[in-house]
N, C-alpha and C positions, 0 to 999 in steps of 0.2 A: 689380273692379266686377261685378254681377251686372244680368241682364237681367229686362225687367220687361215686360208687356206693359200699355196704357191703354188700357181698353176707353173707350168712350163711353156718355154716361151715359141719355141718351135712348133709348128703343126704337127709334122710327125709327133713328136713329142708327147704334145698336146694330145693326140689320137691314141694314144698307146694309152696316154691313163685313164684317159674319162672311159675306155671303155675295160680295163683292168678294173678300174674302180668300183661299177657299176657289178664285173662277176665278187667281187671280193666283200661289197658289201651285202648282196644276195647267199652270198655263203649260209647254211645256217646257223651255224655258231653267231656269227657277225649280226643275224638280222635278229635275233632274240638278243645281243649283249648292245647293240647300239640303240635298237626301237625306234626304228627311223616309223614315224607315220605311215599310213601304206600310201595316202595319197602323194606323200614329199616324194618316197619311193616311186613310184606311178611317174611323178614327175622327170625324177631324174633316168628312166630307161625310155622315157618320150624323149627328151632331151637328148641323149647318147644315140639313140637310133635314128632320128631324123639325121644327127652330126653324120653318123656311118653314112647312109643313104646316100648323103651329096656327099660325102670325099670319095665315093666309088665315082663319081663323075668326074670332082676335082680335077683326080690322079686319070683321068682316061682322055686321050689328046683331043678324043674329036667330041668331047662333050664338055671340057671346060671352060665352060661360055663366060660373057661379063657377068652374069644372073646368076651362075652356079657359083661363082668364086664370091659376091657379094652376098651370096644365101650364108656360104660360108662364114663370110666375115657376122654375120649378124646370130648365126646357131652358137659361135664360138661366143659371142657377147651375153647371149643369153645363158648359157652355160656359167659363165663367170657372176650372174651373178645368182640362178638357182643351185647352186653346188654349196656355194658359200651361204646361204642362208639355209640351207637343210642341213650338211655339217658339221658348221658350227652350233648345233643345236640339239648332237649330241655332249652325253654326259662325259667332263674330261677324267673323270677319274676312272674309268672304264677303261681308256685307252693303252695299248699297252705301247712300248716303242715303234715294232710291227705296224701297228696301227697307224699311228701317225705318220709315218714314212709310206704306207700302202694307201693314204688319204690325203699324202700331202697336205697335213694337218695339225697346225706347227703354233704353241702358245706364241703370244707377242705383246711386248713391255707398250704398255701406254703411255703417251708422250708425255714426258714431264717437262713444263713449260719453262723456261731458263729465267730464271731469277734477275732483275737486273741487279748490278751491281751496288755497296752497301758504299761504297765508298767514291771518290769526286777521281776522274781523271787527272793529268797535269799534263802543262805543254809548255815548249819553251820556243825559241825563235831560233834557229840553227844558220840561217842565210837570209841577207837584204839586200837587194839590188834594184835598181830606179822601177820604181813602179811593181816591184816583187816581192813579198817576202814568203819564205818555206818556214812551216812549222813543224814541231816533231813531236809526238805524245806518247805520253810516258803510264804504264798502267802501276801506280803505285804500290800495288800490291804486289807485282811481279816485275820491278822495273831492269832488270837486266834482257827481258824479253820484250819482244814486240808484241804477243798475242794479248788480244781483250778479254777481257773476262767472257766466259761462255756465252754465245748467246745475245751477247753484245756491242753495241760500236759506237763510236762517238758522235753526239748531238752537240754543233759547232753553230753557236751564233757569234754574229759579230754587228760592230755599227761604225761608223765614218763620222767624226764630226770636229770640233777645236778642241783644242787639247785643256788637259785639267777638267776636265766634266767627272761632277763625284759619283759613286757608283751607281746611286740611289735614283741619279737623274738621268741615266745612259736607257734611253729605246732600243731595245736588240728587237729587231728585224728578225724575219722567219730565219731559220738554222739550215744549218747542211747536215747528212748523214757522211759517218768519213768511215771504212771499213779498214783500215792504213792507218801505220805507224808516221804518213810523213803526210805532209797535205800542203799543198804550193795555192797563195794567192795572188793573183795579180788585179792591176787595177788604170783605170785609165788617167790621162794627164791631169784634168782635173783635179783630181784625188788627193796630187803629189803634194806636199808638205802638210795635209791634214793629219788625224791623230786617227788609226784604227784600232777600237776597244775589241776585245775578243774573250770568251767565255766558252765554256764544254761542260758537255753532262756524258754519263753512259744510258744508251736507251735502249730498249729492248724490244723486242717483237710489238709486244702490246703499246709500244710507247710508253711506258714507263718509265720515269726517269731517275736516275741518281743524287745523290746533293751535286751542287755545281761548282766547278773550279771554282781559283779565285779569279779577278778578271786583270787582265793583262794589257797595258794600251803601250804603242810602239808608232813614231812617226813614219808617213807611208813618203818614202825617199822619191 
């Protein structure tokens, strides 16, 4: 697990800890059990005292200029990210709960990438009308529900051409991403009595993809 610091989102807020923070880790107990560098240290009371300095202006009507409020905005950026690389750099088994809550210094789960799916979608035709047809898809593994597998959503190709074309010899055209249990096609006059073949995969972030339906063709009314 890796450590993460949550600042708060408010100014005030925001001002109440960096400079809490700042007596608490100067503590002596705190500055012998955490061993912050004295230079990281150095940093962060440079850091917190220049922030002080301008919110005394901020907060004062006839000096909170556009320059003061944008000094702001940019001590407060800087802070966000010298806090967190001195912080996180202490040792977490030191930390007692106290700790973490006076640091705002809180383990966090690294993201576990979503698997795509082991198995093929299904879909079926629910509605046809001139020049329309709706499809519905079905997650086999869980098919009384709508939701996809985590992480997941349907890679939908399809292709237009005469009817009886064997599988082998159907060109699917680039796909659609479909995040929905239903997905409506239309199509122009043209189209009408042609045969539209259609096929699905599940795909994941990385594009990854699942085994593939089987393929399905349906005259386009």
């Amino acid at each position: 697990m890796t450590v993460s610091v949550r600042f708060p989102v408010k100014d005030t807020d925001f001002d109440a800890y960096v400079v809490a923070l700042i007596i608490y880790i100067l503590l002596l107990i705190n500055k012998t059990k955490f061993a912050i560098l004295a230079e990281n240290e150095t940093l962060l009371v440079d850091d917190v005292s220049a922030w002080s300095a301008n919110r005394v202006k901020v907060l004062a009507p006839n000096q909170s200029t556009t320059t003061v409020i944008n000094e702001q905005k940019r001590l407060k950026a800087k802070i966000k990210v010298d806090f967190p690389a001195v912080l996180c750099k202490i040792n977490p088994d030191v930390l007692t709960i106290a700790d973490r809550f006076a640091l705002r210094l809180f383990l966090r789960k690294p993201n576990t990438p979503n698997l795509v799916a082991s198995w093929c979608p299904s879909f079926i035709v629910i509605f046809i009308s001139h020049l329309l047809i709706k499809f519905k898809f079905i997650n086999t593994d869980t098919p009384k529900s709508r939701k996809m597998p985590k992480g997941n959503r349907i890679y939908f190709e399809t292709y237009i051409g005469l009817p009886e074309i064997a599988d082998k010899d159907i060109v699917f055209g680039s796909g659609v991403n479909i995040s929905k249990a239903f997905y409506t096609m239309t199509f122009t006059a043209e189209n009408s009595g042609k045969t539209l073949y259609a096929r699905a995969y599940y795909e994941n972030k990385k594009g990854e993809r699942s085994p593939v339906s089987l393929i399905i063709n349906v005259l386009i009314p």
